[in-house]
Phi, psi and omega in degrees: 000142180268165161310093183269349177298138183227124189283125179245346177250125163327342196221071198226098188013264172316287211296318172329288161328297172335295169297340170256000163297326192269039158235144147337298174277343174303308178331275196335305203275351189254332199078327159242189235208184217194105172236140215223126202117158214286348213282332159256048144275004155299335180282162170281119228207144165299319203174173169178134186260142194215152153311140184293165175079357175226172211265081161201150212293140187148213211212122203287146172237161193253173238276341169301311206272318191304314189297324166301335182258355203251122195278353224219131173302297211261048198291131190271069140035038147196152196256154178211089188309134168189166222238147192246146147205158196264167158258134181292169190329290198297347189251039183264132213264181214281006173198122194221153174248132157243125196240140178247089180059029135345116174240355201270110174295320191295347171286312201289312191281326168292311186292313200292329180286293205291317191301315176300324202244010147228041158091015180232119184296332200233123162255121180266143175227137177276184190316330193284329213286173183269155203281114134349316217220025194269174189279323187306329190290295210309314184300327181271325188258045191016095204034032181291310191340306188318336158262357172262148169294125191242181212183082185276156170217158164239194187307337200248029165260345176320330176266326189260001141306326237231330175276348183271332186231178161256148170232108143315078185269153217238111188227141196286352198244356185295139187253335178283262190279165176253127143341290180321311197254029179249169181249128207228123206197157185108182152278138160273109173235105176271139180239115160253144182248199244244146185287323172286318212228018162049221218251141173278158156324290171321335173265344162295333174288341205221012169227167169262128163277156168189176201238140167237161193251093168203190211262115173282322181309316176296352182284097175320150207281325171308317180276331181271333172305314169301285181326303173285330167308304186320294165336275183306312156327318187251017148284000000 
């Protein structure tokens, strides 16, 4: 039966809650996360919110209050709240993408959408990169986040990232290997880097570079993630 109680006051738990899902630090601090739209209702959900006036199972808000939490021009009127946590180093499974301060979430999220559809399970992020699990991520990679093991690190994950995988970095200026011709076997790490300022020294230091052959610099870093995931998929 549905919930016909419908919220109207800002000082209301739930909408409290809500209102602090649509920051960075409330996620953190909450564990969960905010997807907003019908294509995830099939998923198993914390909870969930829809406009007053339409048919879905969760807790109706009313059209003042949705519209404040709600991220979307165009909205199919309901949000579904689901709960996150990161994983450690050690428990990321043997081909992983690593973005070093990714900061554009709609880049963060197409890439987690290309990693799903050519098989690589674990996203690593350093501190600079942008929240995952923020709506523009969840939205672009159309609920992929939900299926990757994510992994934040800092500087002083660098030696036990760099003895668990070989890390491959995709750097527009390598003069050496080609993707195509290495024998690529193992834990795996692909590294993309900040859209302006490419992969830092420090990852560069602990990875082998290489080149695929087109202009990586005219690529947007989401479009060169597809192109070297594909590569490897067919290795």
């Amino acid at each position: 039966m549905m919930n016909k109680f419908i919220i109207t006051s800002r000082q209301n738990p739930k909408f409290k809650l809500l209102k602090r899902l649509t920051t960075k630090k409330g996620r953190s601090k909450e564990g969960l996360f905010l997807a907003e739209g019908k294509k995830f209702l099939q998923l198993p959900s914390v909870d969930r919110f829809y406009l007053e006036g339409l048919e879905f199972d969760g807790t109706p808000l009313s059209k003042e209050l949705f519209l404040e939490i709600s991220a979307l021009d165009n909205s199919e009127g309901v949000i579904s709240l689901f709960s996150f946590d990161y994983c450690n180093l050690d428990e990321m499974p043997d081909r992983v993408v690593i973005l070093d301060g990714v900061q554009n979430p709609n880049n963060l999220g197409s890439i987690a959408r290309n990693m799903k559809a050519f098989g690589f399970k674990g996203l690593i992020l350093t501190k600079k990169c942008c929240d995952p699990f923020g709506p523009k991520s969840v939205r672009a990679s159309m609920g992929a986040v939900m299926d990757l093991k994510i992994c934040r690190i800092g500087d002083e994950n660098l030696v036990e990232l760099s003895e668990k995988y070989r890390l491959f970095a995709a750097d527009s200026n390598s003069t050496s290997n080609n993707l195509e011709s290495l024998s690529i076997e193992g834990n795996i790490g692909l590294i993309f880097g900040n859209e302006s300022n490419g992969i830092s020294e420090k990852f560069l230091a602990i990875s082998d570079s290489i080149k695929i052959d087109t202009d990586i610099d005219s690529l947007n870093v989401a479009v060169a993630s597809g192109i070297l995931l594909y590569i490897l998929y067919n290795k």
